[in-house]
N, C-alpha and C positions, 0 to 999 in steps of 0.2 A: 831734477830741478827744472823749475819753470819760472821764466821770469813772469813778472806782470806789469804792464805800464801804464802805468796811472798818471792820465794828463792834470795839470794842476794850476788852480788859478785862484787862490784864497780861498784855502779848504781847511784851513786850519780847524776848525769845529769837526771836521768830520774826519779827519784823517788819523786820529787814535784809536776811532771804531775798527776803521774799513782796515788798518794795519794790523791791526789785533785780532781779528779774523782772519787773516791769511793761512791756509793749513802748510800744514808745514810741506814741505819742497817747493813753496810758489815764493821766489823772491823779490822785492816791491822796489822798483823803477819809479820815482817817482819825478814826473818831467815838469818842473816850475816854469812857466808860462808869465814869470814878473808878479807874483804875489809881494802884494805890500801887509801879509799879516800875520809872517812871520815860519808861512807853512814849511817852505821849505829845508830850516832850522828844527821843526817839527818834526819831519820825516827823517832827516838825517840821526837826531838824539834814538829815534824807534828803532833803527836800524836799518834804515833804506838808504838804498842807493841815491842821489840826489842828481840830478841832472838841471843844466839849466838852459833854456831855449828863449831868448831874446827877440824870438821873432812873432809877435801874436799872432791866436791862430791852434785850432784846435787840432789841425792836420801838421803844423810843425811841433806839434808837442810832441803826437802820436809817432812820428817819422823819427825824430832824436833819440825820441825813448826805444824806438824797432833798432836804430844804429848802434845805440850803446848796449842794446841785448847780446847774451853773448848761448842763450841756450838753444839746442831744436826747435822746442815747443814757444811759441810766446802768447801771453794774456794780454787783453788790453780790458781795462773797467772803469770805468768811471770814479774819481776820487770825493764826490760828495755824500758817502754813504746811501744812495735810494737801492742798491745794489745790493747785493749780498757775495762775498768772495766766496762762501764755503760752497758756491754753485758749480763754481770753475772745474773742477775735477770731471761733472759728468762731461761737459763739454772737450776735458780734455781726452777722456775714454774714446768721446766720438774721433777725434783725431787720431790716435794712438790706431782706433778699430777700421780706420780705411776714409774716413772724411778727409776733405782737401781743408775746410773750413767750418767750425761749430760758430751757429750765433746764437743768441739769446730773445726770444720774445718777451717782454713786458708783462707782465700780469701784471695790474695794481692791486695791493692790499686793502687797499682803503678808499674811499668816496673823497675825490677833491686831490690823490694822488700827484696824478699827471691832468696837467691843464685842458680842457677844452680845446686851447687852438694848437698846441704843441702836438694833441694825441692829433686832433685833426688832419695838419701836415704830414706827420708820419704815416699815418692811414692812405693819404692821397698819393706821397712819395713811393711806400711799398706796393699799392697797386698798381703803379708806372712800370715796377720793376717786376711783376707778374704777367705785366702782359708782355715782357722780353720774354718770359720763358721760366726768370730765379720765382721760385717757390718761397719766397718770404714772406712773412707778415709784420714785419719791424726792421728798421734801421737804426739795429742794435748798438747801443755803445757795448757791448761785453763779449766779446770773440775770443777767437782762440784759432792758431794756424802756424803752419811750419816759416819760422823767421826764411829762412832762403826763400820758402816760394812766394813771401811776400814781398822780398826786396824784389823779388824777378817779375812781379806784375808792372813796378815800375807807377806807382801811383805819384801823382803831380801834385793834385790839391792840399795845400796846404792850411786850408781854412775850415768850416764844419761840412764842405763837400766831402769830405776823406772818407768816412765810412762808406759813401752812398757810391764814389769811382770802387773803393774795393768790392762792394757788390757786385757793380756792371764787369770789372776787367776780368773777378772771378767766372762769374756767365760766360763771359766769352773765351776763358779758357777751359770750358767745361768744367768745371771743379765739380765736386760733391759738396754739397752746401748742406748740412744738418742744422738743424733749428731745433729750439730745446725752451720750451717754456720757465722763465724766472720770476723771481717775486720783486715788483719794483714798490720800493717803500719811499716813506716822506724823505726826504733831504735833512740831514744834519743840520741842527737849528744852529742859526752865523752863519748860512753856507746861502748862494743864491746862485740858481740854473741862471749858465748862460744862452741857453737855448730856450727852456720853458718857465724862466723866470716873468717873461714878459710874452706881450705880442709880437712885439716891434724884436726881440732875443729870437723868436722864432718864425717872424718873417726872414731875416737874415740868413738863418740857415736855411728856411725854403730858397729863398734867391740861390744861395751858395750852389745847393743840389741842384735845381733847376739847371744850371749853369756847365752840372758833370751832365746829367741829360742829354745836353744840345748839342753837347761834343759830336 
């Protein structure tokens, strides 16, 4: 069994896919973030776990949903369906075969995907963390890692820094970091990126990142 935590923030449109996709032993954590559209009543009737986090913030979602996990392994994926869950397994192979941590690079399907300034920041954020030394090319929402070794990095950020400090504190405890090419598709129509919905959704997370950076 493998949990997976899927942070959530009015996902209702997408969250029948992305749950109905789950293969089977991956079980779905789903951390509501204060949806007002009913997702979380959603996910619960599907058969997920329901967690609820009152604190905004896409690193107190991801942090709830790590504490309420109860497996070895844990998934984290994003709940607006541009994801694919049936990916998870190679990722978790990687683990299972000697990785500390599997992430996910983006591929886009399609032309108009991922936005101009969202893929931009990302591009500019993973080259900051290449020249520390981590071999990434994306600051994947879709990972996978031993729940203990990730309560014991001790990660703070509770906002959309979170992925970007788990990269840097992994680096610095030497982890193995595996990277795995994904297929990132459109978003679940009702559903809207709060990171690359906008400019001003992905200035915010550049601030955020910036912010683990400087530490």
């Amino acid at each position: 069994m493998v949990d997976v935590i899927l942070p959530c923030l009015d996902e209702a449109g997408a969250l029948p896919g992305v749950l109905g996709a789950l293969p089977d032993g991956y079980r779905a954590i789903v951390v509501d973030n204060g949806s007002g559209d009913g997702s979380p009543e959603i996910a619960a009737a599907l058969g997920a776990k329901v967690v609820h986090e009152p604190r905004r913030g896409y690193g107190a979602a991801v942090h709830s949903g790590l504490e309420a996990a109860t497996t070895d392994l844990v998934a984290f994926l994003d709940a607006d369906g541009s994801l694919d869950p049936r990916e998870l397994p190679r990722l978790v192979a990687a683990v299972q075969g000697g990785a500390d941590l599997a992430v996910g690079r983006r591929v886009p399907v399609g032309r108009g995907v991922w936005p101009w300034h969202a893929k931009a920041g990302n591009a500019l954020l993973a080259a900051l963390l290449r020249r520390r030394g981590l071999g990434v090319s994306d600051i994947a929402p879709i990972r996978v890692a031993r729940r203990a070794d990730l309560l014991a990095l001790g990660i703070t950020d509770r906002a959309f820094g979170y992925p970007l400090e788990l990269l840097v504190k992994a680096g610095r405890a030497d982890w193995r970091i595996d990277e795995f090419e994904v297929s990132y598709r459109e978003r679940a129509k009702g559903t809207k990126s709060k990171v690359s919905g906008s400019v001003r959704g992905t200035l915010r997370a550049v601030r955020d990142m910036g912010r683990v950076l400087a530490r």
